[in-house]
N, CA, C, O and CB atoms as a CASP TS submission, in Angstrom:
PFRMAT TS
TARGET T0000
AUTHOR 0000-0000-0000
METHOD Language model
MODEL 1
PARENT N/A
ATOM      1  N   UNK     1      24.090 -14.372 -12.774  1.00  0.00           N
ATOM      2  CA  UNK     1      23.724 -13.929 -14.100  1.00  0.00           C
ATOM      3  C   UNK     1      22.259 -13.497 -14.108  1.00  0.00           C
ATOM      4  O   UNK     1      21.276 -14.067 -13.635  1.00  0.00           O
ATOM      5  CB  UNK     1      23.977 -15.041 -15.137  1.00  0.00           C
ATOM      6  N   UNK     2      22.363 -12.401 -14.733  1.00  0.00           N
ATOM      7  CA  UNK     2      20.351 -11.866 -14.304  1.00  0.00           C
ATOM      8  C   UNK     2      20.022 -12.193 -15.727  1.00  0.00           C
ATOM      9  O   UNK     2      20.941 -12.157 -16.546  1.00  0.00           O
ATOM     10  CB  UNK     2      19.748  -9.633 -13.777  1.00  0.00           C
ATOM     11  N   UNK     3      18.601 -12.565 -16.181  1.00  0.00           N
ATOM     12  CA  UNK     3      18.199 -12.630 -17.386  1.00  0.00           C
ATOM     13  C   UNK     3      16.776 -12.204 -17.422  1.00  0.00           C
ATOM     14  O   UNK     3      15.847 -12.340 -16.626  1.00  0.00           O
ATOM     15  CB  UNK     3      18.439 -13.889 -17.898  1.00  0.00           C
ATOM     16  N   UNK     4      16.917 -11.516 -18.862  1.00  0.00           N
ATOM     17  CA  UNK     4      15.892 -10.469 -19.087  1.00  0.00           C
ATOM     18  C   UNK     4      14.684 -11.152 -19.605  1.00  0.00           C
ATOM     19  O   UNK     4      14.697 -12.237 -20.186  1.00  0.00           O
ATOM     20  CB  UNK     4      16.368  -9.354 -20.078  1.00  0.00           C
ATOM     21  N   UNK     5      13.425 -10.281 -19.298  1.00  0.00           N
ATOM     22  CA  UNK     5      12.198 -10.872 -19.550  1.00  0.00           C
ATOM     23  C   UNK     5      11.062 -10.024 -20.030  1.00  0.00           C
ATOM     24  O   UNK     5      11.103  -8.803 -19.876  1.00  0.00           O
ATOM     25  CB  UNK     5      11.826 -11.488 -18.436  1.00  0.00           C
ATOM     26  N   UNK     6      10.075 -10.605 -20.591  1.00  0.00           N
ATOM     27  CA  UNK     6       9.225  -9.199 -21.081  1.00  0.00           C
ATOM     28  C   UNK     6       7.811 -10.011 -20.230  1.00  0.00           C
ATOM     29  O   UNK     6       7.594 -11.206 -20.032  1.00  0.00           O
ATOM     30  CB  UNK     6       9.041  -8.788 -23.380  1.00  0.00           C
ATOM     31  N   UNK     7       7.146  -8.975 -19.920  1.00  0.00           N
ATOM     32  CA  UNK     7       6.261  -8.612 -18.982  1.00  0.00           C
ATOM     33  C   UNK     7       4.836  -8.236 -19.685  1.00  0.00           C
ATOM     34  O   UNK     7       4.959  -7.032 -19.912  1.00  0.00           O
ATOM     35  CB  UNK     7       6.883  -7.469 -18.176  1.00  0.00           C
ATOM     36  N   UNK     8       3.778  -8.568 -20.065  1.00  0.00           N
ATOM     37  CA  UNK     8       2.595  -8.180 -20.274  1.00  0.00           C
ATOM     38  C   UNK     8       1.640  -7.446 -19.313  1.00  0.00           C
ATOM     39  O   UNK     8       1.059  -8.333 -18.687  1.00  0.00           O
ATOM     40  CB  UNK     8       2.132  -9.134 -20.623  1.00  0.00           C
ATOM     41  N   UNK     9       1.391  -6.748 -19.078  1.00  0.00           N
ATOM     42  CA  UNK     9       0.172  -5.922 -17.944  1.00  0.00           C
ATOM     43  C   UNK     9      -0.706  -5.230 -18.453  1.00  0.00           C
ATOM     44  O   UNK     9      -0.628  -4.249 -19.193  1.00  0.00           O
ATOM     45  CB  UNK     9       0.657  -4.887 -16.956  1.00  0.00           C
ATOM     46  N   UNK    10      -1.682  -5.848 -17.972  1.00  0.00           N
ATOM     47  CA  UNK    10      -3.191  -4.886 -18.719  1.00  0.00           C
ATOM     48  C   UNK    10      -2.476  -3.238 -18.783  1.00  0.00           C
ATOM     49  O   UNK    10      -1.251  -3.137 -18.718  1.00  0.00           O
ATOM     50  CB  UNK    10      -5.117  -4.864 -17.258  1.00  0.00           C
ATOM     51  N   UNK    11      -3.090  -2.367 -18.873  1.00  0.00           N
ATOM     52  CA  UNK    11      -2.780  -0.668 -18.290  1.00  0.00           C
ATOM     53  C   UNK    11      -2.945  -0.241 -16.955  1.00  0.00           C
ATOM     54  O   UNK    11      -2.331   0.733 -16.521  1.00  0.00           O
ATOM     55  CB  UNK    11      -3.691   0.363 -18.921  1.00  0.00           C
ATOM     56  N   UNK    12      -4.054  -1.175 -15.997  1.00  0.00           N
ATOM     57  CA  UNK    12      -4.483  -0.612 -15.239  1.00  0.00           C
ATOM     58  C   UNK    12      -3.247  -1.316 -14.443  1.00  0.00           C
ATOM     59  O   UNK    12      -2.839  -0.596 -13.533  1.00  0.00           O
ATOM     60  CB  UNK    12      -5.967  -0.657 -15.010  1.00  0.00           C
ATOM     61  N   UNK    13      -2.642  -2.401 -14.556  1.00  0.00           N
ATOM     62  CA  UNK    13      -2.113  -3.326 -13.493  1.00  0.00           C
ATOM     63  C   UNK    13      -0.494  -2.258 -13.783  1.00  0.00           C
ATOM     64  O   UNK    13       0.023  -1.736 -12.795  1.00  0.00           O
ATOM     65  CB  UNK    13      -2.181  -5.521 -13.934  1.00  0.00           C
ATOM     66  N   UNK    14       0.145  -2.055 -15.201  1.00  0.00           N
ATOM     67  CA  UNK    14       1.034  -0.907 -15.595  1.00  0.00           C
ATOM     68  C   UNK    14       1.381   0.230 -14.465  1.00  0.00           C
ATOM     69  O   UNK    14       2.422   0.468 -13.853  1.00  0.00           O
ATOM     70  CB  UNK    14       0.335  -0.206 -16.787  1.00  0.00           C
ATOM     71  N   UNK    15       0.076   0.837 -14.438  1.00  0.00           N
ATOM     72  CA  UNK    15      -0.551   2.526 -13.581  1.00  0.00           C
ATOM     73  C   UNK    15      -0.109   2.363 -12.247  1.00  0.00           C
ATOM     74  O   UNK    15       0.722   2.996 -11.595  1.00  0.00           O
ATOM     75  CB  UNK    15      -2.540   2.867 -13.440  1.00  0.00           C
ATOM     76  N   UNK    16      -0.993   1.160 -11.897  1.00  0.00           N
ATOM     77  CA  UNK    16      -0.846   0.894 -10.702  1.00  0.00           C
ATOM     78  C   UNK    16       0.826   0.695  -9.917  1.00  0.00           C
ATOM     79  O   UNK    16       1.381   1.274  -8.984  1.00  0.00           O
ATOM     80  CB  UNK    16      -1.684  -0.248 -10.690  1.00  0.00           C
ATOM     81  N   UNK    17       1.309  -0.646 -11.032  1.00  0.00           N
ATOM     82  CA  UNK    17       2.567  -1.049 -10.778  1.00  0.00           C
ATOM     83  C   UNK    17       3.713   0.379 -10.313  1.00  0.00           C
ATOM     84  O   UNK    17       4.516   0.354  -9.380  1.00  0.00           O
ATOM     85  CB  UNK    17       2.982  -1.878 -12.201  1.00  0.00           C
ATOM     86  N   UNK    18       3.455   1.619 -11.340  1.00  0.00           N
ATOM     87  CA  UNK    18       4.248   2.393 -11.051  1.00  0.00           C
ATOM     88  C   UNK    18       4.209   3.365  -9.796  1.00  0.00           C
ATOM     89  O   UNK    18       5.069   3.892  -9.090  1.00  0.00           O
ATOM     90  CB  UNK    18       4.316   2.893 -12.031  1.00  0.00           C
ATOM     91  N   UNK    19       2.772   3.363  -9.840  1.00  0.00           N
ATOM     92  CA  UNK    19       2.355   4.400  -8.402  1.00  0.00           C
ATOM     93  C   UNK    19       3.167   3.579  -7.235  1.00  0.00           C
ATOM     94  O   UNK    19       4.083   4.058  -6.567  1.00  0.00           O
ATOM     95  CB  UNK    19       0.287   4.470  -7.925  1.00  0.00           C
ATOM     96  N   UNK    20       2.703   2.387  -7.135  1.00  0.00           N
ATOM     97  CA  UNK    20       3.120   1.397  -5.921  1.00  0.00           C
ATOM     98  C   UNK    20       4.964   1.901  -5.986  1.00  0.00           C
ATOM     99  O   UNK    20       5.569   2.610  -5.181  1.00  0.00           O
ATOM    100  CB  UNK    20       2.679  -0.756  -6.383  1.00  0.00           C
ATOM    101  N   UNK    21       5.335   1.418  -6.887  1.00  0.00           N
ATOM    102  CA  UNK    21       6.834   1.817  -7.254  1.00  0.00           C
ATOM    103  C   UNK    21       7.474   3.079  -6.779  1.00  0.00           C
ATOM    104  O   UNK    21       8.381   3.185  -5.953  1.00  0.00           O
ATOM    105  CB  UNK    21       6.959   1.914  -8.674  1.00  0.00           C
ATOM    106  N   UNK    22       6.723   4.208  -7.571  1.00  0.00           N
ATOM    107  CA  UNK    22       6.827   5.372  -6.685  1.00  0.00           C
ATOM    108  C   UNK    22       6.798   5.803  -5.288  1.00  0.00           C
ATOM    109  O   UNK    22       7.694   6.380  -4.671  1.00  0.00           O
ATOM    110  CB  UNK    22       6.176   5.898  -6.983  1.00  0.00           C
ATOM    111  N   UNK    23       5.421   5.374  -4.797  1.00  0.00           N
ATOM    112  CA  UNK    23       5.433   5.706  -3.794  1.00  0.00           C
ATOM    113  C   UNK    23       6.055   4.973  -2.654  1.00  0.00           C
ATOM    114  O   UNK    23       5.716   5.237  -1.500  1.00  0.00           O
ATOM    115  CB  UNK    23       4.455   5.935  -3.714  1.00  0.00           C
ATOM    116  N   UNK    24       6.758   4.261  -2.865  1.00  0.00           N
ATOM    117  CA  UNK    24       7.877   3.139  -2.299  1.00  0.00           C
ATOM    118  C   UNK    24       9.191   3.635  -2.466  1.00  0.00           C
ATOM    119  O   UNK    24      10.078   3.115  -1.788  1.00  0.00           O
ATOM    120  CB  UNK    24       7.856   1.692  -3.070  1.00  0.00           C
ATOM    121  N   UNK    25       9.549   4.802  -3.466  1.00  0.00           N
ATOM    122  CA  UNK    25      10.666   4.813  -3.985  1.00  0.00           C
ATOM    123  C   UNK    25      11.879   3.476  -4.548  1.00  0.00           C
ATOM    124  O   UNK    25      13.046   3.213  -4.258  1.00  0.00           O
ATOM    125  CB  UNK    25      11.052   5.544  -3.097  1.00  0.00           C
ATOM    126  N   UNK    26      10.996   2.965  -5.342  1.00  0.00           N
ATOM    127  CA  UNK    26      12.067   1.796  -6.228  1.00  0.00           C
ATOM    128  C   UNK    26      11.669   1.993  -7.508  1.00  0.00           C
ATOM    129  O   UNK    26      10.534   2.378  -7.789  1.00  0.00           O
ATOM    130  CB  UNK    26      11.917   0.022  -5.891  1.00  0.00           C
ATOM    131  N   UNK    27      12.531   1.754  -8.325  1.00  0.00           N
ATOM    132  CA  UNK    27      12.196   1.684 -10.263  1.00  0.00           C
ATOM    133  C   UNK    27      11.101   0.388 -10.027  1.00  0.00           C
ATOM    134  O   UNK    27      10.552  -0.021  -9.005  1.00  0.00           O
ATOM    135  CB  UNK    27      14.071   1.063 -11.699  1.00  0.00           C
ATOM    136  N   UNK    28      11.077   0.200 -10.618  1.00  0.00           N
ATOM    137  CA  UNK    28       9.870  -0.937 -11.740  1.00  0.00           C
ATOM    138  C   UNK    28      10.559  -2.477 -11.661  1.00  0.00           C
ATOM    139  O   UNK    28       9.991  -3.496 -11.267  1.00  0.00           O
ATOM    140  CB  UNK    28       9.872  -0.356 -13.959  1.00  0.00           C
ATOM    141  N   UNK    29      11.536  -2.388 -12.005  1.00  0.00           N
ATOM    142  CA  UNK    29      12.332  -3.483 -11.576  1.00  0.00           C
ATOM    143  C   UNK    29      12.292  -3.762 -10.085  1.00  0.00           C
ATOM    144  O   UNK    29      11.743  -4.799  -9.712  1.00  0.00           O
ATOM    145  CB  UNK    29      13.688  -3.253 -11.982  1.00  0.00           C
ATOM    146  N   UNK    30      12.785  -2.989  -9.263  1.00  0.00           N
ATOM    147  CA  UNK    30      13.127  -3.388  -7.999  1.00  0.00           C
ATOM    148  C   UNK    30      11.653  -3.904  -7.287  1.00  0.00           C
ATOM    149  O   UNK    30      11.697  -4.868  -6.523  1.00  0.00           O
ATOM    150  CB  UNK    30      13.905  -2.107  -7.220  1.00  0.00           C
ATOM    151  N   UNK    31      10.152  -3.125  -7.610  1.00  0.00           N
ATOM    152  CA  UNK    31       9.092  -3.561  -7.485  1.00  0.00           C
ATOM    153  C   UNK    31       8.850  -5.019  -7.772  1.00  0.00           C
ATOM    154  O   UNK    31       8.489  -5.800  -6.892  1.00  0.00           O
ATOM    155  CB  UNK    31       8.443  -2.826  -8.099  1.00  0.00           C
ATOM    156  N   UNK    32       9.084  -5.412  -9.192  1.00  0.00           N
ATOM    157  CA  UNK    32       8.599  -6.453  -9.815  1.00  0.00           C
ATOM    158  C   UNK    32       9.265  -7.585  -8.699  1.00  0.00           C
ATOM    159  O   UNK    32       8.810  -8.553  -8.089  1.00  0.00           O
ATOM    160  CB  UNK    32       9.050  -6.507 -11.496  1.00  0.00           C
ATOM    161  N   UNK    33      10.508  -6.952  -8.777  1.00  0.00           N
ATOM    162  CA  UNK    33      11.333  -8.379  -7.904  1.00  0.00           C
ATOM    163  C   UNK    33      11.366  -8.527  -6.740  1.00  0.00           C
ATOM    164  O   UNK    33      11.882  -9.580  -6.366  1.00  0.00           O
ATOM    165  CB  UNK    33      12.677  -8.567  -7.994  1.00  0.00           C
ATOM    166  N   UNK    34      10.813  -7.507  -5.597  1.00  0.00           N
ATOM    167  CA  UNK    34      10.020  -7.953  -4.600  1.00  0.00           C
ATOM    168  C   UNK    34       8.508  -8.324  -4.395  1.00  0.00           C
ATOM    169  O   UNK    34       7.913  -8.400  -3.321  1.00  0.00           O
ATOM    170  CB  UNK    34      10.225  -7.221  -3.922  1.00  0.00           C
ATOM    171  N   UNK    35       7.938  -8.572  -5.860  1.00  0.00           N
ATOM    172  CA  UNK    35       6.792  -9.046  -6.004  1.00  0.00           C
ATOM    173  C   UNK    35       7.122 -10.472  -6.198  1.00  0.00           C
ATOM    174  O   UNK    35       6.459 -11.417  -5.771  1.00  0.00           O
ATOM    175  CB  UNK    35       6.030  -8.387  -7.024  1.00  0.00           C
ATOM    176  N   UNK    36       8.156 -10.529  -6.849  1.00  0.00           N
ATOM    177  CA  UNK    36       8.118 -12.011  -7.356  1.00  0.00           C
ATOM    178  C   UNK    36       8.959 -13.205  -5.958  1.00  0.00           C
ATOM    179  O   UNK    36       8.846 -14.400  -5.683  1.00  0.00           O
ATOM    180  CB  UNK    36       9.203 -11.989  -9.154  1.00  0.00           C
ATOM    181  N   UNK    37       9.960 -11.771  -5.270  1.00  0.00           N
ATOM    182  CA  UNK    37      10.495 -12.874  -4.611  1.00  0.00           C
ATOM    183  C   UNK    37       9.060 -13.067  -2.989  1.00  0.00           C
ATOM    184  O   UNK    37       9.321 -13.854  -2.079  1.00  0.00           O
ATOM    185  CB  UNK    37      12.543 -12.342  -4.132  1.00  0.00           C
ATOM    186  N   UNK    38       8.334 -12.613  -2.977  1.00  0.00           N
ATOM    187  CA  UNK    38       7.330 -12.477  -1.795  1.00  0.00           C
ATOM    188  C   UNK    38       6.229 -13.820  -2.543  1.00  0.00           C
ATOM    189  O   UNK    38       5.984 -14.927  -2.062  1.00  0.00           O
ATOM    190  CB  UNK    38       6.488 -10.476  -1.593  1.00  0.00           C
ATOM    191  N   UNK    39       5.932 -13.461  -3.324  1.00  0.00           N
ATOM    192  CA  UNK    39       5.303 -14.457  -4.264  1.00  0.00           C
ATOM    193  C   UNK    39       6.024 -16.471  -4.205  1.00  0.00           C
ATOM    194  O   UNK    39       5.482 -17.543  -3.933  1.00  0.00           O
ATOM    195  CB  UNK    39       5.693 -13.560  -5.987  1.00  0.00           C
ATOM    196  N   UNK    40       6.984 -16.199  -4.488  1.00  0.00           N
ATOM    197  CA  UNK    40       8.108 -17.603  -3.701  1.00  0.00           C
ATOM    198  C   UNK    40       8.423 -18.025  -2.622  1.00  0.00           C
ATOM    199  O   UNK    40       8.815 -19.185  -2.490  1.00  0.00           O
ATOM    200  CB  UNK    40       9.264 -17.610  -3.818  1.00  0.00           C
ATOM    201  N   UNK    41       8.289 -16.892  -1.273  1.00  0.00           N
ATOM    202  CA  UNK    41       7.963 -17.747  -0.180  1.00  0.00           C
ATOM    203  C   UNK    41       6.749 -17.492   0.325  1.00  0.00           C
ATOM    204  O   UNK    41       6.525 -18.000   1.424  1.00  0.00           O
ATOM    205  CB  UNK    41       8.848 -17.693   0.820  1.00  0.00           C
ATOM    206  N   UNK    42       5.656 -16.660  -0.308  1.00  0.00           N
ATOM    207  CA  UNK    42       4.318 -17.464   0.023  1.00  0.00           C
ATOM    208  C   UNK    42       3.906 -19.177  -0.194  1.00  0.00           C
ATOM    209  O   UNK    42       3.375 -19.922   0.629  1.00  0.00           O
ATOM    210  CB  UNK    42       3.348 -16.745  -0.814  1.00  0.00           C
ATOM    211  N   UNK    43       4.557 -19.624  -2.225  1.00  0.00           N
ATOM    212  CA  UNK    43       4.944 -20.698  -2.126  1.00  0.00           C
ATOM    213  C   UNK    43       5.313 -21.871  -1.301  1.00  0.00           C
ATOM    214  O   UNK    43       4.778 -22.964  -1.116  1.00  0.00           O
ATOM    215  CB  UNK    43       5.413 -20.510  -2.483  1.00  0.00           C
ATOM    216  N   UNK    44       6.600 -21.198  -0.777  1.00  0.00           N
ATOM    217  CA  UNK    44       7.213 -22.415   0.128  1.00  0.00           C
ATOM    218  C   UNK    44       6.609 -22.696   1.256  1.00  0.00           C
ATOM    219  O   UNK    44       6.725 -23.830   1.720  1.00  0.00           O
ATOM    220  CB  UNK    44       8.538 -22.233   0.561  1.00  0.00           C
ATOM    221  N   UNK    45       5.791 -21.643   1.963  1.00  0.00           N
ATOM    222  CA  UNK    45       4.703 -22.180   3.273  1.00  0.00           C
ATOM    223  C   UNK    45       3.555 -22.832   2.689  1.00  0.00           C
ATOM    224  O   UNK    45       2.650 -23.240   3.417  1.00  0.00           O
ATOM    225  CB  UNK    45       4.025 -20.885   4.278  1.00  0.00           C
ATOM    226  N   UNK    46       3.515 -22.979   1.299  1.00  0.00           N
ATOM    227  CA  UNK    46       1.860 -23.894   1.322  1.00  0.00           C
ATOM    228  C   UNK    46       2.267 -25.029   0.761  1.00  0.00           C
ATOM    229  O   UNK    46       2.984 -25.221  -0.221  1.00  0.00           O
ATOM    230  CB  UNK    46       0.385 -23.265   0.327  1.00  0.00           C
ATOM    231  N   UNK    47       1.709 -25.793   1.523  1.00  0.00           N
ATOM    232  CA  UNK    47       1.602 -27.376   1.863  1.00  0.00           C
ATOM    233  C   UNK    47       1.635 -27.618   0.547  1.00  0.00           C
ATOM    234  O   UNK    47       2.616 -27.842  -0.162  1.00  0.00           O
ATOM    235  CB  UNK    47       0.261 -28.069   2.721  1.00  0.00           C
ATOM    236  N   UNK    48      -0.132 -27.526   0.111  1.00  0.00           N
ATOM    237  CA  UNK    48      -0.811 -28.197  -0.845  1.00  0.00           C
ATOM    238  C   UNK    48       0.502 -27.762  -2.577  1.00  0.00           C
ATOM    239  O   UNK    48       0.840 -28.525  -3.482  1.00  0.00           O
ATOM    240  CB  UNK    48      -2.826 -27.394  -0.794  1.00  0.00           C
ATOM    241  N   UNK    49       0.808 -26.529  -2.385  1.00  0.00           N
ATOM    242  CA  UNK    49       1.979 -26.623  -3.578  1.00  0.00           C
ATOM    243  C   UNK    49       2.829 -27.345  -3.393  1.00  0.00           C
ATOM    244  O   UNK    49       3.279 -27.977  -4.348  1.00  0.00           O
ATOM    245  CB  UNK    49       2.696 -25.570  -3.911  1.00  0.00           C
ATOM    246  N   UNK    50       3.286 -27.491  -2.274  1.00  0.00           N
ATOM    247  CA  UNK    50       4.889 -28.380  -2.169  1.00  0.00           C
ATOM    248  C   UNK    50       4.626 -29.889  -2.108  1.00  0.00           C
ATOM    249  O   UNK    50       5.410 -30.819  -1.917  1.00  0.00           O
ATOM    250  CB  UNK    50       5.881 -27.997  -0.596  1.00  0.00           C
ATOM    251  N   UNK    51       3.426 -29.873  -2.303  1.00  0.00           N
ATOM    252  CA  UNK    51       2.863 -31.422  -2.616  1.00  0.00           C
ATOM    253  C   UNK    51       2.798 -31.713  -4.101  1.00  0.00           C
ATOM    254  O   UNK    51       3.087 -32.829  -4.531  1.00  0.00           O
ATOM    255  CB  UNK    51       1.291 -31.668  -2.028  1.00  0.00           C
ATOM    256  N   UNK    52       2.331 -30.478  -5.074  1.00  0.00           N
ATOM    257  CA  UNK    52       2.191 -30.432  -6.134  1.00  0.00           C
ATOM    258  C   UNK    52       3.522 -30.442  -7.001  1.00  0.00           C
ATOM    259  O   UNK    52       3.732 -30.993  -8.082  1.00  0.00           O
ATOM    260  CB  UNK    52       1.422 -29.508  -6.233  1.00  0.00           C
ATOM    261  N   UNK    53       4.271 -29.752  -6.289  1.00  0.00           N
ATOM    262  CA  UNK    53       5.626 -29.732  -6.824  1.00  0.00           C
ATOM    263  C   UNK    53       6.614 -31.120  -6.791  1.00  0.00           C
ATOM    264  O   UNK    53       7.277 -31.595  -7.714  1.00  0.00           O
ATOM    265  CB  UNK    53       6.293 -28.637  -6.038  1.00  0.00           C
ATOM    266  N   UNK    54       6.486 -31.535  -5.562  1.00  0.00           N
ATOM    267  CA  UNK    54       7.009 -33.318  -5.205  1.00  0.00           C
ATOM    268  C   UNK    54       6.615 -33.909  -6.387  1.00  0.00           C
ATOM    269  O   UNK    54       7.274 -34.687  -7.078  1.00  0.00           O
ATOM    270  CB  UNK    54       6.168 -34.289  -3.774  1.00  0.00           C
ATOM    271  N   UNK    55       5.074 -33.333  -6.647  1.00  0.00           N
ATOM    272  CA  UNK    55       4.995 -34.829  -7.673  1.00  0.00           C
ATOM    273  C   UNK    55       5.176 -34.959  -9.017  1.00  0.00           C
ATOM    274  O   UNK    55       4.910 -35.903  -9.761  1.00  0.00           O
ATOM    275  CB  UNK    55       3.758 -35.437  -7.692  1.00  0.00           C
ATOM    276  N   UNK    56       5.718 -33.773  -9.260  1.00  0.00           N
ATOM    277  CA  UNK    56       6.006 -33.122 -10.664  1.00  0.00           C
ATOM    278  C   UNK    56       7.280 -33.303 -10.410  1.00  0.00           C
ATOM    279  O   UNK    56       7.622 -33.642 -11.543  1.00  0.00           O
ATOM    280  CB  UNK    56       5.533 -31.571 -11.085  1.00  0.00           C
ATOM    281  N   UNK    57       8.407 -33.341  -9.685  1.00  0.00           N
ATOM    282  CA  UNK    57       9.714 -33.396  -9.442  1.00  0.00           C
ATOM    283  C   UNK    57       9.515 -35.109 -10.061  1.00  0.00           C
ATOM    284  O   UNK    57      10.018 -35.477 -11.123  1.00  0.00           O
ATOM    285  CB  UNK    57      10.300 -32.943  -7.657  1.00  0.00           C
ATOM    286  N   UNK    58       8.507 -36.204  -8.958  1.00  0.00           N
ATOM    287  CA  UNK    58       8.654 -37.207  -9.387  1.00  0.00           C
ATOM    288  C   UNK    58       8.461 -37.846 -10.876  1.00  0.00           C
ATOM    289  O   UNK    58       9.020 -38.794 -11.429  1.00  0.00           O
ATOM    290  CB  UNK    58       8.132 -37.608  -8.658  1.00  0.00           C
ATOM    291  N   UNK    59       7.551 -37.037 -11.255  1.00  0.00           N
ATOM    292  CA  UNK    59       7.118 -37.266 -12.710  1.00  0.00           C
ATOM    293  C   UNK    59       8.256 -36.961 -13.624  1.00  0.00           C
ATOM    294  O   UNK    59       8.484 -37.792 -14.504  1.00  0.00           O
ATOM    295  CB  UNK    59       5.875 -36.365 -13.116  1.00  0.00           C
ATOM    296  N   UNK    60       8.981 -35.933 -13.556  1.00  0.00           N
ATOM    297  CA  UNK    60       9.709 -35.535 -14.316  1.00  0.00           C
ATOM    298  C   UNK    60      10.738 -36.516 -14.377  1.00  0.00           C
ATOM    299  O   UNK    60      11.108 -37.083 -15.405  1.00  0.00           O
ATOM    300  CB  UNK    60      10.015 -34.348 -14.061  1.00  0.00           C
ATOM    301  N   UNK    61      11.339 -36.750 -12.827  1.00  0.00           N
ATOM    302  CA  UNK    61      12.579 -37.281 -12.846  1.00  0.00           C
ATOM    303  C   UNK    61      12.603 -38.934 -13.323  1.00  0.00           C
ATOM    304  O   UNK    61      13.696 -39.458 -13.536  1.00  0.00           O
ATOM    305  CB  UNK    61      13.140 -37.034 -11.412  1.00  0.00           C
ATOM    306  N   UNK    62      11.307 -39.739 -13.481  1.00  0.00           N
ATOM    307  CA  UNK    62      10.870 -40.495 -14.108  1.00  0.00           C
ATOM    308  C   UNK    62      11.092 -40.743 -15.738  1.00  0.00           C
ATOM    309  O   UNK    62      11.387 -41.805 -16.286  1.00  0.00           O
ATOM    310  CB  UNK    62       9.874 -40.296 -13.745  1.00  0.00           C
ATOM    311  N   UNK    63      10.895 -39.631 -16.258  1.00  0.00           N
ATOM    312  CA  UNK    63      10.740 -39.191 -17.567  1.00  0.00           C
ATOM    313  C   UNK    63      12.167 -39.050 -17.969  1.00  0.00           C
ATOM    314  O   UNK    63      12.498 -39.645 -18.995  1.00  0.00           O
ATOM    315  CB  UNK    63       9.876 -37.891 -17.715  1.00  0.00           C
ATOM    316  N   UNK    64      12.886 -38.501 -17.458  1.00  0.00           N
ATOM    317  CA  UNK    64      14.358 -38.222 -17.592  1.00  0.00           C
ATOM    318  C   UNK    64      15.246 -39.040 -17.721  1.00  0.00           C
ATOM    319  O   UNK    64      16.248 -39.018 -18.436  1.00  0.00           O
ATOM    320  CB  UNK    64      14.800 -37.663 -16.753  1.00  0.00           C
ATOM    321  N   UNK    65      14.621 -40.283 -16.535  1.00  0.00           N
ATOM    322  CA  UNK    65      15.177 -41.855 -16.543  1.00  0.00           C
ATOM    323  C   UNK    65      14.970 -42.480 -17.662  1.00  0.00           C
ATOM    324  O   UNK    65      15.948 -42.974 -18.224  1.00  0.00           O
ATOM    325  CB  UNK    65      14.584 -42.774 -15.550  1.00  0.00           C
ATOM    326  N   UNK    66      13.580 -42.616 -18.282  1.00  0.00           N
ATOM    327  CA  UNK    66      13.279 -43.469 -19.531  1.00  0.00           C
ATOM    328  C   UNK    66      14.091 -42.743 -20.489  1.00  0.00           C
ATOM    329  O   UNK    66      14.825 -43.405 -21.223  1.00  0.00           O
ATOM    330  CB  UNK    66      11.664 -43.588 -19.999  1.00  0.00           C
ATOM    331  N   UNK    67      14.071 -41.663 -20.576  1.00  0.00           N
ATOM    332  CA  UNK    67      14.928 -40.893 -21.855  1.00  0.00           C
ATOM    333  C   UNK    67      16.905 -41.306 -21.777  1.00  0.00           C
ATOM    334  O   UNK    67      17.530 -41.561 -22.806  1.00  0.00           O
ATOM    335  CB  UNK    67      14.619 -38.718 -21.532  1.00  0.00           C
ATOM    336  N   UNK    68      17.452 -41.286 -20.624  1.00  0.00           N
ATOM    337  CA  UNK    68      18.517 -41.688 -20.738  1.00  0.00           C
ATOM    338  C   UNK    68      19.079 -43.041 -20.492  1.00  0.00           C
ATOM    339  O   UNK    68      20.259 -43.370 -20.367  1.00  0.00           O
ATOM    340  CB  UNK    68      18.966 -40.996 -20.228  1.00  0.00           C
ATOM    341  N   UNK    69      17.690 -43.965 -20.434  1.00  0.00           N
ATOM    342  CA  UNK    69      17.710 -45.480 -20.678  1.00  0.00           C
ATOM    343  C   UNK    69      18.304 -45.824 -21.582  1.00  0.00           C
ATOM    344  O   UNK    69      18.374 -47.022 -21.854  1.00  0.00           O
ATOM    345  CB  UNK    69      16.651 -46.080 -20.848  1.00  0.00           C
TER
END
């Protein structure tokens, strides 16, 4: 299921976004979403996030416990 989203960009980041797009040959979409999926496994190789993320997993799943106590 894909779900839709709205996007804010200065003008210049807009301009840019499309040239890059263009000159790649992909729409705007197909750009965005190899921005975003390159962006997610830069993520997954850094340490220091997947440390940050553990402990927010733990926090949460903490929180979740007291609530269905």
């Amino acid at each position: 299921m894909a779900k839709s989203m709205t996007l804010r960009l200065t003008d210049e980041q807009a301009a840019t976004l499309e040239l890059v797009a263009r000159a790649d040959g992909q729409t705007l979409t197909e750009a965005v979403r190899i921005a975003i999926d390159a962006h997610i496994a830069e993520r997954r190789r850094d340490k220091e996030f997947k440390e940050r993320l553990r402990r927010r997993h733990e926090e949460e799943r903490a929180l979740y416990e007291r609530l269905s106590g």
